[in-house]
N, C-alpha and C positions, 0 to 999 in steps of 0.2 A: 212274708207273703205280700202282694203287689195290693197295695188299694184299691178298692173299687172304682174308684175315676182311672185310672192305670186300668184296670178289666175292662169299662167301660168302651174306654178308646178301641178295644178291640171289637166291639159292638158298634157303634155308631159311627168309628172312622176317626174326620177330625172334629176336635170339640170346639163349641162356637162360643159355650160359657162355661164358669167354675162348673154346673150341674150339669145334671141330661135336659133341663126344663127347656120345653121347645121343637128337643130333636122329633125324629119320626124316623121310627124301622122302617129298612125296605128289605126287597129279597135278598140284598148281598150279605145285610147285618144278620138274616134268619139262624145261620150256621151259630154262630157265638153268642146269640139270644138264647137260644133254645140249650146251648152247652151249660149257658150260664144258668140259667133256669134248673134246670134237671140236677145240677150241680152245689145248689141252695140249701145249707141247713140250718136250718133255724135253733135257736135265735139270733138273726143277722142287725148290723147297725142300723137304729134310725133314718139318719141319713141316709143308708144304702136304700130301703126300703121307700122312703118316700120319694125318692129318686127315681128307684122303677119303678114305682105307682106311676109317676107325672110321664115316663117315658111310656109306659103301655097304655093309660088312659089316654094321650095325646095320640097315639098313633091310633088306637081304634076309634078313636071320634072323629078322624080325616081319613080312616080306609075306606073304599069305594064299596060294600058287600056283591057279591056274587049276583048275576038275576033269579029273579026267584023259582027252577025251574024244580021238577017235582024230585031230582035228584038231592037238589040243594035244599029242600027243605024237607027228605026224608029226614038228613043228615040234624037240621039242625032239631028237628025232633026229638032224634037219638041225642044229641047234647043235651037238651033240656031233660029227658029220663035221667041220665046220667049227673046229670048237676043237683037235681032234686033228690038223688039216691043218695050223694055225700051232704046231706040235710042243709042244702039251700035254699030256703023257701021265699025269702023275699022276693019278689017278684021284680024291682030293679037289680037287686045284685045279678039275678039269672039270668036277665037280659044283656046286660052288662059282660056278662060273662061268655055268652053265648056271642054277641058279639067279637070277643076278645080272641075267642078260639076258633070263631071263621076264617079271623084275620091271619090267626096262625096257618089254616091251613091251606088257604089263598098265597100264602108266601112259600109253604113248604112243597105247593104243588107247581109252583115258578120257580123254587128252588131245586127243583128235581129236574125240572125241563131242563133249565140252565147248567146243569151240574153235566145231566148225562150230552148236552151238545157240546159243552165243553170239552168230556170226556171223549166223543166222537173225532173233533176237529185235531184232538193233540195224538190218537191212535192214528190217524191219518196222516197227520206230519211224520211223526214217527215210523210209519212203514213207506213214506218216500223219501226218507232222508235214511233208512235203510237199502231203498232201490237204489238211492243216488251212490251211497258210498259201493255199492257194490257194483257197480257202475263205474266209479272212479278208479275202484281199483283193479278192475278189468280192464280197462283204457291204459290206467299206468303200464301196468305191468306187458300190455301192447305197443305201447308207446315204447318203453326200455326196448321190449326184442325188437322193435321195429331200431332202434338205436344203434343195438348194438350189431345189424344186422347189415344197416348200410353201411357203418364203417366199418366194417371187416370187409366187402365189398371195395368202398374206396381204397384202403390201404392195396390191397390187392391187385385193383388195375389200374394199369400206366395209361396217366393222361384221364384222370378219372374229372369228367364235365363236372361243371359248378353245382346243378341242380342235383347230383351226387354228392357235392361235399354239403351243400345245405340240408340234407336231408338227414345226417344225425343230430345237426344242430338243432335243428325244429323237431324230432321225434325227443330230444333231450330236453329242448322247454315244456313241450306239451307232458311226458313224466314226472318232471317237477311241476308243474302245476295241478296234476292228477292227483299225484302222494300228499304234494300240499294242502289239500283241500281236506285229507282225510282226519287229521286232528280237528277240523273245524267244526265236520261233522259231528264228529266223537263230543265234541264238547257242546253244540246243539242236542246231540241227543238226551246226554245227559240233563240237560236243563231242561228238553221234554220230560224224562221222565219222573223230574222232581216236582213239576206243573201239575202231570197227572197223579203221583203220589197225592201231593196236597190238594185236589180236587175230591178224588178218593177215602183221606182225611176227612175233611168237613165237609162229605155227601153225610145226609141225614136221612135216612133210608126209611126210615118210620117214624110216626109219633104214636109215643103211650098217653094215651088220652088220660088214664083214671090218676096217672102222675100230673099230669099238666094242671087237670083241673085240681085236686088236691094241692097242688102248691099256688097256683093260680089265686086260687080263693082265698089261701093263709096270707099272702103276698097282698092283696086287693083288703082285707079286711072283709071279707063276705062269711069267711067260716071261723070257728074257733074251736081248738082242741082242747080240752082239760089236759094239763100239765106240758103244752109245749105254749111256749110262748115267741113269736114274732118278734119283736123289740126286744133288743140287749139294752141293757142299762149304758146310758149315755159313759159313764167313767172307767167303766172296764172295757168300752171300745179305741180308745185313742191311745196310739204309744208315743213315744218319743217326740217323732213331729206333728203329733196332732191329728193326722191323718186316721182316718176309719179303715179296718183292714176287715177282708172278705175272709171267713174259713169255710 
């Protein structure tokens, strides 16, 4: 299994130190934060742990929150029921926390915008670079009879003008450059549709809130459950090279 600094990279991109300490989520990380998240079974390494603490603390103490309109604070209402019902009573952790899960969804809802105009821009490519090849090879294929149509012509008549004999040669470049063109296509498309594939991939189409916060709070230290425990034992986490591995 890959380490957690090796997961990480895939979350915050490139790494500035040995840790996460410093970085800061943005919407492009939200897809493989939230994977990684959801994906969490405890009991996970120390190190991993205080690691994303220092990466989700950091990033919710410089995200900008929402204005306070009465949408945005039916909403964070409904967070604080819901955080208070998984027995969080402290009054900073809930804050804390309520905080944490704006952030989430301030990113998931720029995450979504960006995902589906992505999604729009590469559907678009993709039906003109359908018009085009079908296009190209409607040209060719006129191009050719047009080819083979004035030199059957030229052969034919005695003392056949120049602007006659030019005119298979020039319908013959223009079909090789018609045909030419269509692998090009073929192989643009294909790389559209692997863009949009992986767009599609890691769209995040919802969040489960009562998972979020439930891991959310075991991850932050705000909750505790009788018989699971957060922290692995520092010596049954390191193998071989030392290195702390994610299960």
């Amino acid at each position: 299994m890959p380490s957690f600094r090796q997961e990480a990279r895939g979350i915050t991109g490139k790494m500035h130190t040995d840790t996460l300490s410093g970085l800061t989520l943005t919407t492009r990380d939200f897809p493989d934060f939230h994977a990684l998240i959801m994906a969490l079974r405890f009991p996970i390494g120390v190190a991993q742990v205080l690691e994303l603490r220092d990466l989700i603390n950091h990033s919710a103490a410089v995200y900008e929150e929402a204005a306070d309109t009465p949408q945005n604070r039916e909403f964070r209402e409904s967070l604080e029921v819901a955080i208070q019902s998984f027995g969080i009573e402290n009054r900073y952790h809930n804050e804390r926390l309520v905080r944490v899960l704006n952030m989430l969804r301030g990113m998931h809802y720029q995450h979504i915008i960006a995902s589906r105009d992505t999604e729009r821009r590469l559907r678009e490519q993709q039906a003109e670079n359908r018009v085009t090849r079908r296009n190209s090879l409607r040209n060719g294929v006129l191009a050719l009879l047009t080819m083979l149509g004035t030199g059957l012509a030229w052969f034919s008549l005695e003392g056949a003008s120049w602007p006659l004999k030019l005119l298979p040669l020039t319908a013959a470049i223009l079909a090789l450059g018609y045909f030419h063109s269509l692998p090009l296509l073929d192989r643009e498309m294909d790389r559209l549709t692997r863009d949009l594939n992986e767009v599609l991939r890691r769209r995040v189409d919802t969040l489960n809130w009562r998972t979020l916060i439930h891991k959310l709070a075991l991850l932050l230290g705000y909750k505790q459950i009788q018989g699971i425990d957060v922290f692995r034992h520092e010596q049954t986490d390191q193998g071989i090279d030392g290195s702390y591995q994610l299960h």
